[in-house]
C-alpha positions, 0 to 999 in steps of 0.5 A: 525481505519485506515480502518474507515475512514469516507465519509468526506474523500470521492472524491470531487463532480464535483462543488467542481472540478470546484471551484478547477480548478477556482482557480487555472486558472490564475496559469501558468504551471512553472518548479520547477527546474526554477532559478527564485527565485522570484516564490511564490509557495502556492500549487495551482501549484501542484493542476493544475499540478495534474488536467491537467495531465492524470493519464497514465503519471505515469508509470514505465513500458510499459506493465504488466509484471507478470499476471494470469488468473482465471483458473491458478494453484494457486501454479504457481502463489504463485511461481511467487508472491514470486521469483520476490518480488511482492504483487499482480498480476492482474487477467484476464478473461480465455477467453479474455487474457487482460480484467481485472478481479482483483488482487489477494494477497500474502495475499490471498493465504497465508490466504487459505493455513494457514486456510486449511491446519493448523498449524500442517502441516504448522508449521513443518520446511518444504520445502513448494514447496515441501509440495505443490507438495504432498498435492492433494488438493492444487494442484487442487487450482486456483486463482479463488478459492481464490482471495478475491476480483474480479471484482463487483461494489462494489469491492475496486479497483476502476478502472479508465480509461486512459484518467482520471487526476491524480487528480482524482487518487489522490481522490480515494487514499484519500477516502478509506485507503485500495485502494494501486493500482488502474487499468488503463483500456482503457475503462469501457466496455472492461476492458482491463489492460493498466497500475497500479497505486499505492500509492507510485507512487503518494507519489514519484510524491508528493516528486519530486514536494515538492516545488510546495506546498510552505508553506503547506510542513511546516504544522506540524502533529498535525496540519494536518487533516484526522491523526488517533491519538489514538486507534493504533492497536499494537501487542507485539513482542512476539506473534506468527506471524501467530496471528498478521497477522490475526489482520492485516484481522480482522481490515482490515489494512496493518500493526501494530506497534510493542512493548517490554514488556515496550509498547515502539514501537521497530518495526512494522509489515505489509503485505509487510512483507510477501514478504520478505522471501518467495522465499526460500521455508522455508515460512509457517513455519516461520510465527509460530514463534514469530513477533521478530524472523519473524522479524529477518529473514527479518532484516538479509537478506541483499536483502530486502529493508526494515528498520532495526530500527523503522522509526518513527515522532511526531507530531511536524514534518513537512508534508515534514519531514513525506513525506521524511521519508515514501519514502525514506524508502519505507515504507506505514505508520509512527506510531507517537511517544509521545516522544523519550523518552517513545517511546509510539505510538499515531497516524499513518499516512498512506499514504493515510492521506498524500496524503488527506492532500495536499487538 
């Protein structure tokens, strides 16, 4: 499973670093855009690039622009989630304004309430804001009733401070699936948020810098270690989309492929999907309909970015087919396909899988 990798997948120990860097000292730092044809690429230039950038040089904003604190109104924060597209938000301390404390999910909250509340109130074709405004108990959540995973020494975020290299962001991404973004704090001790890092990032980063792998781009995916082949989670496109994301909780994964009556992959569904149809305050009540019709009111907001066919591969494409398919996309997993034909799913490359790949 996509949530069982193994230790072997773990972040390389300080020796191996060294080796690394060995390696790749007499390697001079070159532009890809470079008119000198005669450059001879094999991959080792975008492992000095990764090893001597710090992780902070990837940044797409200047500041956090949507945050909470423990002690907000979780319905507030719900609110704010959905009106700008967002997964997550960060979370800080109520009394210091910029020590991190964790993120809390779109996932999370709607978790609480369908727990709560159940599909008697929940499924009822509502104005959910409204719902919220009459319901005493949820008026009195905050985000720190329902936030899944705060700050501890064990929790899945693994914070990095500003100073640390993209490598080592790379690693952290490689080891655990579950890791999407990862805190950038100026320092351990006052845990103060400075940027977010995530998975895509890294994959658009990996994408802007494909020449610099040379002939690793042209790896194919049967070829390529670390991909989950066999033993894909999938759910039928006539389940109830309530039931398929309790799966997506129970395996502790972020998205399933989704099949006809014939087990051909037709779609798929992941937590993404959530944020597309929450602003109009119809939310709940659509995730009591069957995955095909969830589905549907996404694929017919023309707003969304998301594809409206199933993007898929098989495992004769390349590493840099995969890759161009993910970003352009903006998906976060490829199922693999046993032929255009039977369209039968047989692996999943998540974008974890890719980024361990390159290393």
């Amino acid at each position: 499973m996509e949530s069982k990798r193994k230790a072997n997948l773990a972040t390389e120990n300080d020796s191996k670093k060294q080796q690394k860097l060995t390696e790749v000292s007499d390697v001079k730092t070159m532009d890809p855009a470079s008119s000198n044809a005669n450059i001879q690429y094999d991959g080792s230039q975008l492992l000095l690039k990764l090893v001597t950038s710090r992780a902070m040089s990837i940044k797409t904003r200047d500041e956090v622009i949507f945050s909470c604190e423990r002690g907000d109104n979780l319905t507030k924060v719900f609110k704010g989630l959905t009106e700008r597209g967002f997964l997550s938000v960060p979370v800080f301390q109520q009394t210091d304004k910029k020590r991190w404390y964790g993120f809390i999910d779109l996932l999370d909250i709607v978790r609480y309430v369908t727990h709560h509340f159940g599909s008697e109130k929940m499924s009822i074709e509502q104005d959910f804001w409204k719902l919220s405004d009459e319901e005493e108990k949820f008026k009195s959540l905050t985000v720190n009733d329902v936030m899944r995973y705060p700050h501890t020494k064990d929790n899945r975020f693994s914070p990095i401070t500003q100073n640390y290299s993209l490598f080592s962001a790379f690693e952290i991404f490689a080891r655990d699936p579950n890791v999407h973004r990862i805190p950038i704090l100026d320092n351990m001790a006052n845990r103060h948020l400075v940027s977010i890092l995530t998975q895509s990032q890294l994959v658009k980063y990996v994408y802007d810098n494909m020449m610099l792998l040379g002939n690793k781009k042209d790896i194919i995916v049967k070829n390529m270690t670390g991909i989950q082949m066999g033993g894909v989670v999938t759910v039928p496109s006539s389940m109830l989309a309530i039931e398929a994301f309790k799966i997506l909780e129970e395996k502790d994964i972020n998205g399933v492929a989704v099949l006809n009556d014939k087990g051909e992959l037709v779609d798929t569904l992941s937590v993404r999907d959530l944020q597309a149809i929450a602003t109009d305050g119809s939310f709940f009540w659509k995730l009591y309909k069957t995955v095909e019709e969830f589905l549907g009111y996404i694929k017919n907001d023309q707003v969304t970015v998301r594809p409206r066919t199933p993007v898929f591969c098989m495992d004769g494409d390349t590493f840099e087919s995969v890759l161009t398919k993910i970003y352009t996309n903006s998906i976060h997993r490829l199922f693999i396909v046993d032929s255009l034909e039977t369209m039968k799913p047989i692996g999943v490359i998540s974008l974890s899988d890719l980024l361990s790949v390159l290393f």
